[in-house]
C-alpha positions in Angstrom: 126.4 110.7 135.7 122.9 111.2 135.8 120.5 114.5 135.3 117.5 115.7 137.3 113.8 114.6 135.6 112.3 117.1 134.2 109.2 115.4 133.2 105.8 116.1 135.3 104.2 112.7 135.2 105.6 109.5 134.4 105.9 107.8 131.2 103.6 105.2 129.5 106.7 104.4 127.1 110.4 104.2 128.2 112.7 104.3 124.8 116.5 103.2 125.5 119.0 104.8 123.4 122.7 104.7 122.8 125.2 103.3 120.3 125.5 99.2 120.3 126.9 97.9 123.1 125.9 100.2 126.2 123.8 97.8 127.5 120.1 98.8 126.0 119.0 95.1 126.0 120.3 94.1 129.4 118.9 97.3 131.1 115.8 97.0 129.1 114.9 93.5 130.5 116.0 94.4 134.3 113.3 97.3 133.7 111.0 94.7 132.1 111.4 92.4 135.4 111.6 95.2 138.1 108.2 97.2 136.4 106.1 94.3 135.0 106.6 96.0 131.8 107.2 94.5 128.3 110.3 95.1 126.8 110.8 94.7 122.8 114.6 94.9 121.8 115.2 97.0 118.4 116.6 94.6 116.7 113.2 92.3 116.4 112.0 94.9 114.2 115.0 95.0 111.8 114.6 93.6 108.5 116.2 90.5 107.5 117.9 92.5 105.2 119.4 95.1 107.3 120.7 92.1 109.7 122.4 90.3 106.8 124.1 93.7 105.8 125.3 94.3 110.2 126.9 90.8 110.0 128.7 91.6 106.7 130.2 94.9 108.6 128.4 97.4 106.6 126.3 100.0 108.4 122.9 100.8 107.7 122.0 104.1 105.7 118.8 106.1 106.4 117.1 104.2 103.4 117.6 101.1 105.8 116.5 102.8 108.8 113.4 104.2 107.9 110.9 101.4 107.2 112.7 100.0 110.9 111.9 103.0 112.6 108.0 103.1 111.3 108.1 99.7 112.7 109.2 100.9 116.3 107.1 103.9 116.1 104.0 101.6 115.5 104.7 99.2 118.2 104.9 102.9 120.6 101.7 104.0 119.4 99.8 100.6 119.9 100.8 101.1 123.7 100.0 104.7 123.4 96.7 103.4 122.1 95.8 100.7 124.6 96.9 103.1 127.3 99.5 100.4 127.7 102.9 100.8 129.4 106.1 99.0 127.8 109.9 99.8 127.2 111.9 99.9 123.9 115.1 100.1 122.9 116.4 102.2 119.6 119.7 102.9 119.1 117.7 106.4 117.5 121.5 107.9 117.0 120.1 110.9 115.1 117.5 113.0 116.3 115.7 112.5 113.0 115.1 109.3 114.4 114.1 110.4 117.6 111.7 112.5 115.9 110.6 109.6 113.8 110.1 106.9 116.8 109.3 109.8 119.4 108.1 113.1 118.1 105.6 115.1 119.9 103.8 111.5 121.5 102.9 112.1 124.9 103.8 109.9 127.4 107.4 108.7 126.2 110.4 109.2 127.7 113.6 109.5 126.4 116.3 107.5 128.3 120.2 108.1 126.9 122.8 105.0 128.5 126.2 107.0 127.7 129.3 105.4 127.6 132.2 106.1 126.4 134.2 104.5 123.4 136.7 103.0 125.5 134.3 101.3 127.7 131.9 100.5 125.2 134.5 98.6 123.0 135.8 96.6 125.8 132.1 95.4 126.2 131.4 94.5 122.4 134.5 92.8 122.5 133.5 90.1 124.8 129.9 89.6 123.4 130.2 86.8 121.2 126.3 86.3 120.6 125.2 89.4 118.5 124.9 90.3 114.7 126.2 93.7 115.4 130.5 93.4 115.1 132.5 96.0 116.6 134.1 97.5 113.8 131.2 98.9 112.9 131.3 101.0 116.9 133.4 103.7 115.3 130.5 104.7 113.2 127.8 105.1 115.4 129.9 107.3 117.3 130.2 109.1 114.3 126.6 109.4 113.8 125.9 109.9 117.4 123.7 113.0 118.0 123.5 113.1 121.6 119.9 114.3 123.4 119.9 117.6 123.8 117.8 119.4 126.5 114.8 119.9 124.3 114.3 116.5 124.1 114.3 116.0 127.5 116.2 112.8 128.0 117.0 111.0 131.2 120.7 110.5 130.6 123.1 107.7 132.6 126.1 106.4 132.3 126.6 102.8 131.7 129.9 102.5 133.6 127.0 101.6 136.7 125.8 98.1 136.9 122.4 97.0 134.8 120.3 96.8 138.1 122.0 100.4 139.5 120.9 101.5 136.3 117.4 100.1 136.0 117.1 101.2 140.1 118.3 105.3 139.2 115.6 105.3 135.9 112.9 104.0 137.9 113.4 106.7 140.4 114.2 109.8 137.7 110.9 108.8 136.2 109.0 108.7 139.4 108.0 104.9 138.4 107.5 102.1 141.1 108.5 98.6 141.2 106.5 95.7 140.9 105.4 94.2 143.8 108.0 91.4 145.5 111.2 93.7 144.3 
């Protein structure tokens, strides 16, 4: 399921959100390739702290959060500032932290991958290479606040393939390719 843009000019910044799992990383880098963007995952801006208490099982609180949000939010407005494109992913659960890492910055985009429990815990439970463990799913559905229409998210469904996906944002945002693709 997609819905209709509603934006009038393209983004500078693409943020990917959704719970662990719905593919932020591997539809972040297939955008990276496809639009000559750069792509920062959320978790390089995580504490060594925060990552130590994921691998233990126990999710964050917003004390956690915050100083890793300011983090995100900084590498946004540096590519704001530079008039620079790029692509981020943020779990940004909460709309708190969609206000924190998004707000009222022009020239971001809000892109949602939904997916449902189900699906999303028959992914997590093949990936064998990340800090995040799947017992700790159930709770960001919990805290999941979906976009609302405000916000004006681009919102797919992660039951498509990565390169369906990265193909259907491009076109919602009214992007283009890098040449070759």
């Amino acid at each position: 399921m997609t819905q209709p843009m509603t934006h009038s000019a393209p983004p500078l910044v693409i943020v990917l959100m959704g719970v662990s799992g719905c593919g932020k990383s591997t539809v972040g880098v297939e955008l990276s390739r496809r639009l000559g963007w750069p792509f920062r995952d959320a978790d390089s801006f995580h504490p060594p702290a925060n990552i130590a208490k994921m691998s233990q099982g126990i999710p964050l609180t917003d004390a956690d959060r915050w100083p890793w949000l300011d983090a995100i939010a900084q590498w946004i407005d540096g590519r704001l500032g530079r008039g620079a494109p790029g692509i981020v992913s943020c779990s940004a659960l909460k709309r708190t932290y969609r206000q924190r890492i998004i707000g009222a910055r022009a020239g971001v985009t809000l892109v949602y991958l939904q997916g449902d429990l189900g699906l999303i815990a028959a992914r997590l439970g093949g990936r064998t290479d990340h800090f995040m463990p799947p017992a700790l799913l159930a709770s960001q559905f919990e805290a999941l606040e979906e976009p609302q229409p405000e916000e004006r998210p681009v919102i797919v469904s992660v039951a498509e393939a990565p390169a369906r996906l990265a193909a259907t944002i491009i076109a919602q945002l009214g992007l283009t390719a890098a040449k070759g693709l």
